[in-house]
N, C-alpha and C positions, 0 to 999 in steps of 0.2 A: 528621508522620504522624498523621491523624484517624483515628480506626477509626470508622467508623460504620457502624450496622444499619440496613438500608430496602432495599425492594424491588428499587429500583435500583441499589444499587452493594452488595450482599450480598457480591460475588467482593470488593472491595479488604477486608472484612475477613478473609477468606478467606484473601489473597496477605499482607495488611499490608504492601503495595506503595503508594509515595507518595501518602498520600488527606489531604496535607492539613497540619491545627497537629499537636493529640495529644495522649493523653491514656491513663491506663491501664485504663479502663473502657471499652467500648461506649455513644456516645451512640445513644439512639432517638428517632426521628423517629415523630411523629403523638402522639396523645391518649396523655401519660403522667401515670400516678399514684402519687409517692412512698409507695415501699413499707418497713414497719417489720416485721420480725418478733421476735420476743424469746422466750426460755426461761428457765422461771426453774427447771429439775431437775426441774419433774413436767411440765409441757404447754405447749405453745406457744400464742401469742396473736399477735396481728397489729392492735396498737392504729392508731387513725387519725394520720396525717403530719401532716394539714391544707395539704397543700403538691402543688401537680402536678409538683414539678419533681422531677427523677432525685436521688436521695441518691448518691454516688460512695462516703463513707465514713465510717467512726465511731471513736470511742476513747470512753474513763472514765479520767475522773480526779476526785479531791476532792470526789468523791461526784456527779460529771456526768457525765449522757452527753451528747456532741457532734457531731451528723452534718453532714456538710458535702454539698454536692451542685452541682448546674447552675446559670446565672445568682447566685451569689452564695448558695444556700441557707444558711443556717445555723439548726439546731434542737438545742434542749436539753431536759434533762428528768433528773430527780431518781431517777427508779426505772422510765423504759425504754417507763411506759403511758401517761402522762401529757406530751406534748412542745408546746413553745413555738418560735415564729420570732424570731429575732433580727435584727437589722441588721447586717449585715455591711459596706454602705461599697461594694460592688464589683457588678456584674453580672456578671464574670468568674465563669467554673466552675473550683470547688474540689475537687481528688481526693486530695488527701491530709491527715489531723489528726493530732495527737499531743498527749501533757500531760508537760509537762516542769514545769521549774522557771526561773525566771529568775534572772540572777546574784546575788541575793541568798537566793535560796533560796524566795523567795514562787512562789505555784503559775502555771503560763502554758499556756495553749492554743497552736497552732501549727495555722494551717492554710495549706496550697498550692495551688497551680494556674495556672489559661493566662496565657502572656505571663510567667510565674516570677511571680506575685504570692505575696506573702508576709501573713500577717495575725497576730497574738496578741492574746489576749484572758487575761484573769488570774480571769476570772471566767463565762465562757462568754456573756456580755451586750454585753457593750464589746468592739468590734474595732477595733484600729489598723492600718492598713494600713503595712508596710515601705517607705520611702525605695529601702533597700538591694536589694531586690528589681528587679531592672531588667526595667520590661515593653515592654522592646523584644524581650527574650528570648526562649526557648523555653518550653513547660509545664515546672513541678515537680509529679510524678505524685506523687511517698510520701514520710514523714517521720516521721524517731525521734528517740529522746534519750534517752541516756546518764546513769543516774543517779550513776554510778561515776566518768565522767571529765566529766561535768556541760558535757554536749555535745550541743546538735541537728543533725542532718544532714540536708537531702532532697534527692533524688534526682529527677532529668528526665531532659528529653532532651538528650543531648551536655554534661550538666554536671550535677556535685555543686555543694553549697554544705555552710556548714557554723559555728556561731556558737554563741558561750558563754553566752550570754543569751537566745537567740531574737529578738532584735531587731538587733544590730548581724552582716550577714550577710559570709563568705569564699567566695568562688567558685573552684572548680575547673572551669576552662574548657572549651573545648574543643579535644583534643590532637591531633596527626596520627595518633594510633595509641591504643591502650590502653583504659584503662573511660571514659575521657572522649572517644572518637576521633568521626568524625562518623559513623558507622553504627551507636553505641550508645546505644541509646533506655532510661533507666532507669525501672520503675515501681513498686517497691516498696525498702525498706530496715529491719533490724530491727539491734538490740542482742544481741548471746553474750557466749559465752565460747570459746574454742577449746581443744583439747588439755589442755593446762598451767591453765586456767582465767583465762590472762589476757582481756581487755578484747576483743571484738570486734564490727566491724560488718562484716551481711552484704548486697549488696544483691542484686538479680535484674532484668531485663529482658530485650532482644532487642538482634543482634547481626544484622549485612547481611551473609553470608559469602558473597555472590555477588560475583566478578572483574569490571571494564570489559568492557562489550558481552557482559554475559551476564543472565540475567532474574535480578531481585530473589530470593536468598533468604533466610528470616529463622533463623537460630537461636538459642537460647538464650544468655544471658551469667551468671554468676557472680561476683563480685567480692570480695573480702575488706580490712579495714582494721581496723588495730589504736588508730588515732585518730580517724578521717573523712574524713583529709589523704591519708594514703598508699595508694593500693589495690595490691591486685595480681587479676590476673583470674585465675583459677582452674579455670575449667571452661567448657565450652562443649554447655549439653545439646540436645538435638536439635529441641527443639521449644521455642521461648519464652516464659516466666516471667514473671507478675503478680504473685504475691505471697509473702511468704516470714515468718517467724517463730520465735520462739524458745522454748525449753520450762520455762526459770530454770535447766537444771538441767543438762544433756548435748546435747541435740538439736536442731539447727536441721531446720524442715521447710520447703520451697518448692513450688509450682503454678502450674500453665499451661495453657497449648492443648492443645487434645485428650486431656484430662485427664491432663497429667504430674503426677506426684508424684515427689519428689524429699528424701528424707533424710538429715542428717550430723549425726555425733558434733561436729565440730570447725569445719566452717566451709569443708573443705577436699578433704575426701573425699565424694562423694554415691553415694547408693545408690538405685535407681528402684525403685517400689514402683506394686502397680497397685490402683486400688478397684474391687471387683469389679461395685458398684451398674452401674457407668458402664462399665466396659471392653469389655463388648459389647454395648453400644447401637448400632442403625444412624442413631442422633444423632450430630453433635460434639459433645463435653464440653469447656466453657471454665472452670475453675476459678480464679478471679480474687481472690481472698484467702483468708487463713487465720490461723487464731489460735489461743492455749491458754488454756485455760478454767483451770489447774490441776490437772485430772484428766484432760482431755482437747482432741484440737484440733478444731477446726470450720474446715471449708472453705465456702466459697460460691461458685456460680456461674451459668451455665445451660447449655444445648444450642442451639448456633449458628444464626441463621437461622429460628428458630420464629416465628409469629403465632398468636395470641395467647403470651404470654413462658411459657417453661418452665424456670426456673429450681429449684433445689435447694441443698440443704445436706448435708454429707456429716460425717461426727465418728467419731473414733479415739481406741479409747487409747494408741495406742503409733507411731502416724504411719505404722502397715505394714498394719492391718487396720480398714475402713474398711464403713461403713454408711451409710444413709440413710434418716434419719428421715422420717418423715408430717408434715408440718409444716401442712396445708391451704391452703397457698400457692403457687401456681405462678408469681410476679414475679421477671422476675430480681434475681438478687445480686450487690452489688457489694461489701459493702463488712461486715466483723465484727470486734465485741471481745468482753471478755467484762469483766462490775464487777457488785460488787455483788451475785458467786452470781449473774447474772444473763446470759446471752446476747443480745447485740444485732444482727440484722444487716440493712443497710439496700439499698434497690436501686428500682427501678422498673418500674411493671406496661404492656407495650404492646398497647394494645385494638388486636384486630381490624378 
């Protein structure tokens, strides 16, 4: 299932009715130009990409930023204005990074995408592409790692995987039923804690809850896991989930379609919260990731179906009361972290 934006087929991302491979961002068709925006706590800037292609997503680690994007993108950079192209090895589109650790404890990048490719870099330069990664497969959309039980997970469509090192990978297949069944399309995954404080992963995506011979429809999915291995699905919210994240501390927060927001203490219980920027817009609101800064979380996304892109960023402190800044950029957003006192969030501008 591709979701893609273009004149001509606008309803399939609309229905997110069979359009295709997949992936958890909107690809755009025509003249695009990889969009950087960044906050450093007093003003926004918007350095140059150097790149046309769609950025999908970012993380910080070891004092790097890493975006990953369409056709193979991969860009780096030290402090967020300053960004380099890397070789990555693939032409494949990447939608999902993360900076874990390797089994012995040296630092590793992680990135995913179409056909399940897998890639790790230990220095954001050098990319290896995974064996283990099987790309006869489906997309892997999102990816975390466990610094506690010293674990990567990412998540696609109709299958988890999930490896102690980043490079030697276990797949959770696809099941007749459950978080792995063939109507569950996963696109984002983060690290908690639950309740009690033990260990948790949470992930988010979309769910087919329509019966044989009745139209396609999608809703939300929730999943929880105490290791990577074992899920259990836990919720099913009404409208479909992109992106999801943790606060260090109590609060898992998730986002989706037509601007859901979605808040939990534990992993397990949600509570729907609305942003008032966006709730009565006669736009759609797609909110396609979210992250914590520390003091607070940042969402990204845009409003469905525009030419020229009308994209925005939305930031809270408490994941219930929600604003939106001026940032002088109207490209959409795919993809936010935060390093470095510093907000990064990455996406692509579609010309008119």
């Amino acid at each position: 299932m591709k979701i893609i934006i273009n004149v001509c087929i606008l309803i399939c991302m609309m229905s997110l009715a069979g359009c295709g491979e997949g992936e958890n961002v909107p690809k755009m068709s025509g003249v695009v130009a990889g969009t950087i925006l960044t906050y450093n706590g007093s003003s926004w800037g918007s350095p140059a990409s150097g790149t046309s292609n769609q950025l999908n997503n970012v993380t910080f680690g070891n004092g790097l930023f890493v975006a990953v994007g369409s056709s193979g993108t991969i860009l780096t950079s030290s402090d967020g204005d300053t960004w380099t192209s890397q070789n990555s090895g693939t032409s494949l589109s990447l939608y999902g990074v993360t900076f874990g650790k390797d089994i012995n404890g040296n630092p590793l990048f992680v990135a995913v995408g179409d056909l399940g490719i897998i890639l790790n870099s230990s220095n954001g330069s050098t990319w290896t592409g995974q064996a283990s990664a099987n790309l006869n497969s489906l997309p892997m959309n999102g990816v975390t790692y466990s610094d506690s039980l010293k674990e990567f997970v990412a998540v696609g469509y109709s299958g988890i995987m999930y490896s102690s090192d980043g490079v030697n990978w276990n797949s959770i297949g696809t099941a007749p039923s459950g978080i792995t069944g063939p109507t569950v399309d996963l696109y984002s995954v983060t690290f908690g804690k639950d309740a009690n404080g033990n260990p948790l992963f949470v992930t988010v995506g979309t769910y087919n809850s329509s019966s044989t011979n009745q139209p396609t429809s999608y809703n939300g999915i929730i999943g929880t896991s105490p290791d990577g291995i074992n899920w259990t699905i836990v919720q099913y919210p009404p409208n479909y989930l992109s992106g999801v994240t943790y606060n260090s501390v109590n609060q898992f927060v998730a986002v989706g379609r037509e601007g859901i927001i979605l808040t939990s203490p534990d992993g397990s219980n949600w509570t729907s919260q609305a942003a008032a920027p966006i709730a009565n817009s006669t736009l759609t609101p797609y909110l396609i990731n979210v992250t914590y800064t520390g003091t607070q979380y940042a969402a990204v996304g845009n409003y469905v179906g525009t030419t020229p892109s009308t994209g925005f960023i939305l930031t809270s402190p408490d994941g219930i009361n929600w604003s939106m800044p001026s940032t002088g950029s109207t490209s959409d957003l795919y993809g936010v972290c935060f390093g470095d006192g510093e907000i990064v969030a990455v996406g692509g501008q579609l010309r008119p």
